[in-house]
C-alpha positions as CSV (number, residue, x, y, z in Angstrom):
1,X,-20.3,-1.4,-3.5
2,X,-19.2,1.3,-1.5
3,X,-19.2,2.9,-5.1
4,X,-16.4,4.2,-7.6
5,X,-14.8,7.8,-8.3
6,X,-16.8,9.8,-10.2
7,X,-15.7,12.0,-13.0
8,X,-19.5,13.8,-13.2
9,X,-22.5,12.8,-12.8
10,X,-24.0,13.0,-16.4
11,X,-26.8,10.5,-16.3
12,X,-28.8,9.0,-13.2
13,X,-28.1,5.2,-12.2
14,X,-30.8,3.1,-13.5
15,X,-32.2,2.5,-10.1
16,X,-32.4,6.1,-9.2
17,X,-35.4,7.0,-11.5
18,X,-34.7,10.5,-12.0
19,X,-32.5,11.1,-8.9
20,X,-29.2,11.8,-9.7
21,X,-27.4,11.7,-6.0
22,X,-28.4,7.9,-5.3
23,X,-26.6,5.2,-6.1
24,X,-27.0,1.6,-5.9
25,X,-25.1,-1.3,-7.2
26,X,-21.2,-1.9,-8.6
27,X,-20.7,0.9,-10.9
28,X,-21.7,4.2,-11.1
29,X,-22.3,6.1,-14.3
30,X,-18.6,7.9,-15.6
31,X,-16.8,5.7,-13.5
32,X,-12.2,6.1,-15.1
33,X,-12.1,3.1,-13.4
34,X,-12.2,0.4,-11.0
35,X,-12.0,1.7,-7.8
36,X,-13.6,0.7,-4.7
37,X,-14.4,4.2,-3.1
38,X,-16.3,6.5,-3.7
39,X,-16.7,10.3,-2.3
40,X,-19.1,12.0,-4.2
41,X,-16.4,14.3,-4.4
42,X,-16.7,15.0,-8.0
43,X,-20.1,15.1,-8.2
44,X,-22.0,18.3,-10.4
45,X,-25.4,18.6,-9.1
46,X,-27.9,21.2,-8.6
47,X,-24.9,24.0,-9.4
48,X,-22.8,22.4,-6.8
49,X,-19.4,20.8,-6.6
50,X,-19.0,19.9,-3.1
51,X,-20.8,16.4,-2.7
52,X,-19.5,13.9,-0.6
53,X,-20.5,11.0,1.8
54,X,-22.0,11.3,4.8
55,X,-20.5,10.2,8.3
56,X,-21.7,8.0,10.3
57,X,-22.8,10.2,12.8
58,X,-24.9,12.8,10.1
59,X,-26.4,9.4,9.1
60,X,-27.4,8.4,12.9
61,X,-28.9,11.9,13.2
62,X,-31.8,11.2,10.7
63,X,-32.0,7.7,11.8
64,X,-36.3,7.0,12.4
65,X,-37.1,10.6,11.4
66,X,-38.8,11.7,8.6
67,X,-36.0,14.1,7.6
68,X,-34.3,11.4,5.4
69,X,-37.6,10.3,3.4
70,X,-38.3,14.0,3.6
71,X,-34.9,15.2,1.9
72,X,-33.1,12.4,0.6
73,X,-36.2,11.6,-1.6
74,X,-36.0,7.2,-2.0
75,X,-36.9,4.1,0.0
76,X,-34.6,4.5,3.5
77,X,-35.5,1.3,4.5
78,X,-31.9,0.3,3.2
79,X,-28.3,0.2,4.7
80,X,-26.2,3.0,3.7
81,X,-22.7,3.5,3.2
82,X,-21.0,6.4,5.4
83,X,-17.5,7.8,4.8
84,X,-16.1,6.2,8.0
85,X,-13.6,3.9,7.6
86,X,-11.8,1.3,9.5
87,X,-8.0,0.7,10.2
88,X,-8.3,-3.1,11.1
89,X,-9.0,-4.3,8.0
90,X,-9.0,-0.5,6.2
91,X,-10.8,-3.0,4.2
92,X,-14.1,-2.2,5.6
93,X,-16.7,0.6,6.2
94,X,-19.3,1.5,8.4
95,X,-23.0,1.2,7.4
96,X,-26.7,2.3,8.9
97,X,-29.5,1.4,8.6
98,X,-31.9,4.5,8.1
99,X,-35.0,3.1,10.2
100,X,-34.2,0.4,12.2
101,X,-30.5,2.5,13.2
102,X,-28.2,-1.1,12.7
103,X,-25.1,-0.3,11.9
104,X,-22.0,-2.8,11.5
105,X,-18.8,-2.5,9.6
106,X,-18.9,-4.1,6.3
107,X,-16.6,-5.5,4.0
108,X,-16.6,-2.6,0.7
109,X,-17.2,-5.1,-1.8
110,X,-20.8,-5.3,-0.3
111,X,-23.6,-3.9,-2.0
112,X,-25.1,-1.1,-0.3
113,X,-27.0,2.0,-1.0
114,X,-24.4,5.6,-1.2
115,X,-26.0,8.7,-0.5
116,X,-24.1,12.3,-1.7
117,X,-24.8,14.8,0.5
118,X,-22.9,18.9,0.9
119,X,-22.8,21.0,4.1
120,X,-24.5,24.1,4.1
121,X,-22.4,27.5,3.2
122,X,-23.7,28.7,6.0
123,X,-22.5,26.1,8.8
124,X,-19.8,27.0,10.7
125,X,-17.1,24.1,10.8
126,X,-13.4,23.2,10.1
127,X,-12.0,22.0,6.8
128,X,-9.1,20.3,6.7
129,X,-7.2,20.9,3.2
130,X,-3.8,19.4,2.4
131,X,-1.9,22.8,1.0
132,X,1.4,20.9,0.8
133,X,3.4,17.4,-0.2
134,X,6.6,17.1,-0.7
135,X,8.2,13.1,-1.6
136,X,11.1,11.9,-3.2
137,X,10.3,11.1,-7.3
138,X,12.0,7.8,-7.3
139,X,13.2,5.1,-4.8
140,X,14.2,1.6,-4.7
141,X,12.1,-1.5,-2.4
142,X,13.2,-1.1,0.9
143,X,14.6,2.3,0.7
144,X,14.0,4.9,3.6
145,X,11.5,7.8,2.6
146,X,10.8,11.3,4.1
147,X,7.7,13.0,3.6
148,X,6.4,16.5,4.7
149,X,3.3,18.0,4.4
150,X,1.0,21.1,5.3
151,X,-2.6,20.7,7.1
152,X,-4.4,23.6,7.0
153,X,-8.2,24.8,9.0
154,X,-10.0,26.5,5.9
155,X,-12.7,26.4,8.0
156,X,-14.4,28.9,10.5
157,X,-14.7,26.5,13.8
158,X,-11.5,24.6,15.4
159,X,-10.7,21.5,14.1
160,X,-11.0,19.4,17.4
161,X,-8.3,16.9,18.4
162,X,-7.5,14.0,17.2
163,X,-7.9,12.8,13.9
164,X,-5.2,10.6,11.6
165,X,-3.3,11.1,8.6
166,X,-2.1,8.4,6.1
167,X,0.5,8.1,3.1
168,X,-0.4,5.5,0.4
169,X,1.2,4.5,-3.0
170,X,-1.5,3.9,-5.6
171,X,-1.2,2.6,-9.4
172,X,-3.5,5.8,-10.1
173,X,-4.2,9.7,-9.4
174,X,-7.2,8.3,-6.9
175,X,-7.6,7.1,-3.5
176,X,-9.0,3.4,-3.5
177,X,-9.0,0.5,-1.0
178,X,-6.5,-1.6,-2.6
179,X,-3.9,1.4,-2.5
180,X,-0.7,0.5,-0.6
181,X,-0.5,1.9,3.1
182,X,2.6,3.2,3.5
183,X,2.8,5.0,7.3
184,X,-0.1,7.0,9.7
185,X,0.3,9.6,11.9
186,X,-1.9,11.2,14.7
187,X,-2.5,14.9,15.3
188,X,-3.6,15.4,18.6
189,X,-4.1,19.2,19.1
190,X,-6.9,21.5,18.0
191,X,-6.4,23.4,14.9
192,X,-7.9,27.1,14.9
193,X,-9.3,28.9,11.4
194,X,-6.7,29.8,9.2
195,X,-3.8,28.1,10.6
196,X,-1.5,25.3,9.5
197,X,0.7,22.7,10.8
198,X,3.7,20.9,8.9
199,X,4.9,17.5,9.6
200,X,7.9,15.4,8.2
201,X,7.7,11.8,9.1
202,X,9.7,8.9,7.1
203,X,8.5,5.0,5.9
204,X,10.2,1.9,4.7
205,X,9.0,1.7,1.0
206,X,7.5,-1.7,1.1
207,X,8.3,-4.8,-2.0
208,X,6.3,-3.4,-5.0
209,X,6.6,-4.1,-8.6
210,X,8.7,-1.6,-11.0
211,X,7.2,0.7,-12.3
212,X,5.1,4.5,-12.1
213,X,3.1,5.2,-9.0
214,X,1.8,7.5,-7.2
215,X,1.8,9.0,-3.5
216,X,-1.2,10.0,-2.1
217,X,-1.6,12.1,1.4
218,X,-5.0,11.7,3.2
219,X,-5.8,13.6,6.4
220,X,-8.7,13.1,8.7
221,X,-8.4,9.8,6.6
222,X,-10.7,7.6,8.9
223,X,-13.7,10.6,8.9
224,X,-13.9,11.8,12.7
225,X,-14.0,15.5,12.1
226,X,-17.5,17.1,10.8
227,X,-16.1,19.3,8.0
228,X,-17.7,21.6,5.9
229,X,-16.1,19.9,3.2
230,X,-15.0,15.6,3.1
231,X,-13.5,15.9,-0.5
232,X,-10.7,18.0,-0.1
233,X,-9.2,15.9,2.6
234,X,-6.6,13.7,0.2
235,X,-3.6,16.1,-1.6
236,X,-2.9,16.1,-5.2
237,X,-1.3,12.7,-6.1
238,X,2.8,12.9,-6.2
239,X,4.2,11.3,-9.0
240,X,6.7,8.5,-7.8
241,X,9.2,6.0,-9.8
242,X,10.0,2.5,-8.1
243,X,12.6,0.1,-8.8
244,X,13.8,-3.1,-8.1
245,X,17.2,-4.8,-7.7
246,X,17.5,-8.4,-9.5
247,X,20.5,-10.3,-8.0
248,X,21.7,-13.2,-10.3
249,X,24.5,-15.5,-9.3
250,X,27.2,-15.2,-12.4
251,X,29.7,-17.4,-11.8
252,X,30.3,-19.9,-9.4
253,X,33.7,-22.3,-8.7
254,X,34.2,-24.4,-6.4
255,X,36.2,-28.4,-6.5
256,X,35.4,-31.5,-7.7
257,X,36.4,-33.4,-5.4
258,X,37.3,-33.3,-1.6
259,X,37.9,-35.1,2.0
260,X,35.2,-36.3,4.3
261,X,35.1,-33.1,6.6
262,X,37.9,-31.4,4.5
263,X,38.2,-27.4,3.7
264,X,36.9,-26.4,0.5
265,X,37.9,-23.2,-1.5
266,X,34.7,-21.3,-3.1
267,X,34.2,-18.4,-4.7
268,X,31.1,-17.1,-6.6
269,X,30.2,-13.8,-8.3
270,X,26.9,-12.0,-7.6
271,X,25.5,-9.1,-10.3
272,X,23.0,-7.0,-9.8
273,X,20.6,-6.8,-13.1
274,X,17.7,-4.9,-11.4
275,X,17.0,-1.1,-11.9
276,X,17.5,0.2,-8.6
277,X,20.1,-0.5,-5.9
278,X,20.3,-3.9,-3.6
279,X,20.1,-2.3,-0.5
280,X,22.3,-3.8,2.3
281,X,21.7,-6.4,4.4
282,X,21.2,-9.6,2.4
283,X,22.5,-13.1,2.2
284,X,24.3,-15.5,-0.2
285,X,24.3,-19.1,0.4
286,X,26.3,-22.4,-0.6
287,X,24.5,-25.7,-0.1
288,X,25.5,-29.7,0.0
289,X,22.5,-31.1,-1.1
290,X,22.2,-35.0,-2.3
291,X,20.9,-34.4,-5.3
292,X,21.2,-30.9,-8.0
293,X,17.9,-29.1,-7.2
294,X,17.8,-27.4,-3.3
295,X,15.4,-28.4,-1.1
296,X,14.8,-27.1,2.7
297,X,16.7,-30.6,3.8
298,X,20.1,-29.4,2.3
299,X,23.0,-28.5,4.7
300,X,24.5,-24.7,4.8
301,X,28.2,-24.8,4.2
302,X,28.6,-21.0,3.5
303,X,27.3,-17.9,3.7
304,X,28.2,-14.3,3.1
305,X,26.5,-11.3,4.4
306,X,26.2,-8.0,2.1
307,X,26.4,-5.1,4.4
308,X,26.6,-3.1,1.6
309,X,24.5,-1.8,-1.1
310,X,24.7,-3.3,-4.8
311,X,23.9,-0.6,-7.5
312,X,22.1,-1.8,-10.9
313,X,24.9,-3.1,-13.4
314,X,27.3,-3.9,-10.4
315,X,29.3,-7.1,-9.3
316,X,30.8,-8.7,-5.7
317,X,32.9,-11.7,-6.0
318,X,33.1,-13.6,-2.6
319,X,35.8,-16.4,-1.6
320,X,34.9,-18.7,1.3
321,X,36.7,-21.6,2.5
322,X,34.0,-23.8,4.6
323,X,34.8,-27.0,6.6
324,X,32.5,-29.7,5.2
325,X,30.1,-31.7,7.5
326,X,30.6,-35.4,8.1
327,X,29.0,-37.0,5.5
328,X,28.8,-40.5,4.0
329,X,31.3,-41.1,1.0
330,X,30.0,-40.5,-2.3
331,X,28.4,-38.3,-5.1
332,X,27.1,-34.5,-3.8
333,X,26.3,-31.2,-4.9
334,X,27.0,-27.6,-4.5
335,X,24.1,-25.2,-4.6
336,X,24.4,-21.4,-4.6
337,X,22.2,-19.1,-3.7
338,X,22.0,-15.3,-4.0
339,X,19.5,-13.6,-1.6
340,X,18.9,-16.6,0.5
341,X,16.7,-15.8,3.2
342,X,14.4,-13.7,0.9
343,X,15.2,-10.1,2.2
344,X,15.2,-8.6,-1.0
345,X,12.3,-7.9,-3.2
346,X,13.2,-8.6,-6.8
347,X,12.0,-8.1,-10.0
348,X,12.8,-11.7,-10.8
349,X,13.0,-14.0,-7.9
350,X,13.8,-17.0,-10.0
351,X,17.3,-16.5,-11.3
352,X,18.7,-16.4,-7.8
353,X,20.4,-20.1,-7.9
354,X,23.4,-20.8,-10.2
355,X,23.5,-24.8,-11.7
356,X,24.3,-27.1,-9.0
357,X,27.7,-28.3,-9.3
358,X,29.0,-31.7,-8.6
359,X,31.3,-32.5,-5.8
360,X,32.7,-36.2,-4.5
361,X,33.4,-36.3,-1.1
362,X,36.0,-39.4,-0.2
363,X,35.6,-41.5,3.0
364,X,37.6,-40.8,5.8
């Protein structure tokens, strides 16, 4: 696959022979885990720590030439994985073909031959380092979050314009294709040697479970500058807290009986149970339905908008008095519903409806 994070390179993958900087199938030796990308940034070979993947465009450049067989050492009559990704799906990766030059964007699941190379010390080029991230530590689903961070050119050529950043919340220190995309933005100025630019930019925290995360900052993130060094290009990972709100109708009143098109007085009592805050807007509902369970088919009698937020542990008791709809005389039922429409991610999204209560409505 488009390979795993490594935590050294200790022993050489079983089809490498003695070669330690090819790899080829699922897994690669000292793999923490199961992620879907791989770098070569932590790779220790030949006294050097700066490994990475090649671009597509060092890959095209020993396309046909006996410089790959020459220096890379294996069979290059393979497709190889380059470090250039792709935003629609991010899901995907390009790959060449060392002598025939095919390439095509592949899914990065597919198995495919990875490659570690390093730049030269001596090659003049940019390096874009994240030197700062700054995030909030804890936030709630659907909560508004700022982030700044510092780009600097370690390098000793210009960073040329333009190149992409990206925020992402991951279950783990490490950048890997099922990682949450959280916002992009584009820099679209030259960077000289030495200097640094700071941005602040803010996303909508999308429906995640509860729990410990992290946020992850990546610049150049889809590969189109020639750096000296690829691996430095994502920031330390920021340790970040979510929670979730958990609305649960408590009580719920409303009469037994009434008149064919007559005014009914409800009231119900919504509590939040969750561990972070409801965040305004959302919906409660009341239902006539014919029978106790709610289906799509049951009439809206009532409804109450929350313009305002609902912190963990609180309550909001509503009162409505609706106008029933004309109906045929006989045996109904009241259903409430707390987030009706769904615009709330929970972390339980089946204790939202309180037990139907009965209602007869008379003829006219």
């Amino acid at each position: 696959m488009w390979g795993s994070e490594l935590t050294g390179n200790v022993q050489p993958d079983a089809a490498d022979d003695s070669r330690m900087n090819d790899y080829f199938g699922s897994r690669v030796p000292g793999s923490p885990d199961g992620s879907t990308e791989n770098y070569c940034h932590d790779l220790a070979e030949g006294g050097f720590g700066d490994w990475r993947m090649p671009t597509d465009s060092e890959l095209r450049a020993v396309v046909g030439s006996t410089l790959a067989a020459t220096y890379f050492g294996f069979d290059i009559a393979d497709t190889f994985w380059s470090s250039s990704t792709w935003d629609a799906p991010p899901t995907t990766a390009f790959g060449i073909h060392l002598v025939g030059g095919g390439n095509s964007f592949n899914q990065k699941t597919a198995l495919q031959r990875v490659v570690c190379v390093r730049t030269p010390d001596t090659l003049a080029a940019p390096d874009l380092v994240v030197t700062a991230f700054a995030a909030p530590t804890l936030a709630v689903t659907r909560q508004s979050l700022s982030f700044t961070w510092t780009i600097t050119n370690a390098g000793t050529q210009d960073a040329p314009a333009t190149w992409w950043e990206d925020v992402f919340l991951s279950r783990d220190r490490y950048y890997s294709s099922d990682d949450i995309w959280l916002m992009d933005e584009l820099h679209s100025t030259s960077l000289s040697p030495g200097a640094s630019y700071t941005t602040t930019k803010s996303a909508t925290l999308r429906g995640v479970p509860a729990g410990e995360w992290y946020l992850l900052i990546q610049t150049d993130s889809t590969n189109v500058v020639l750096e000296r060094n690829d691996g430095n290009n994502t920031g330390s990972a920021f340790a970040f807290t979510v929670t979730n709100p958990d609305l649960t109708p408590t009580a719920f009143t409303a009469p037994s009986v009434a008149a064919n098109q007559g005014t009914v007085s409800l009231s119900w009592t919504v509590t939040n149970a969750g561990t972070g805050a409801a965040l305004a807007n959302w919906f409660d509902s009341v239902y006539l339905s014919t029978d106790a369970t709610y289906g799509s088919g049951d009439t809206e009698v009532a409804y109450r908008m929350h313009t305002s937020d609902l912190a963990p542990g609180a309550s909001t008791i509503v009162t409505a008095t609706p106008r029933l709809p004309a109906v045929p005389a006989g045996d109904y039922y009241l259903i409430l519903r707390s987030d009706s429409v769904g615009q709330l991610y929970e972390s339980n999204e089946t204790n939202n409806e309180w037990t139907a209560l009965p209602i007869r409505i008379a003829g006219p």
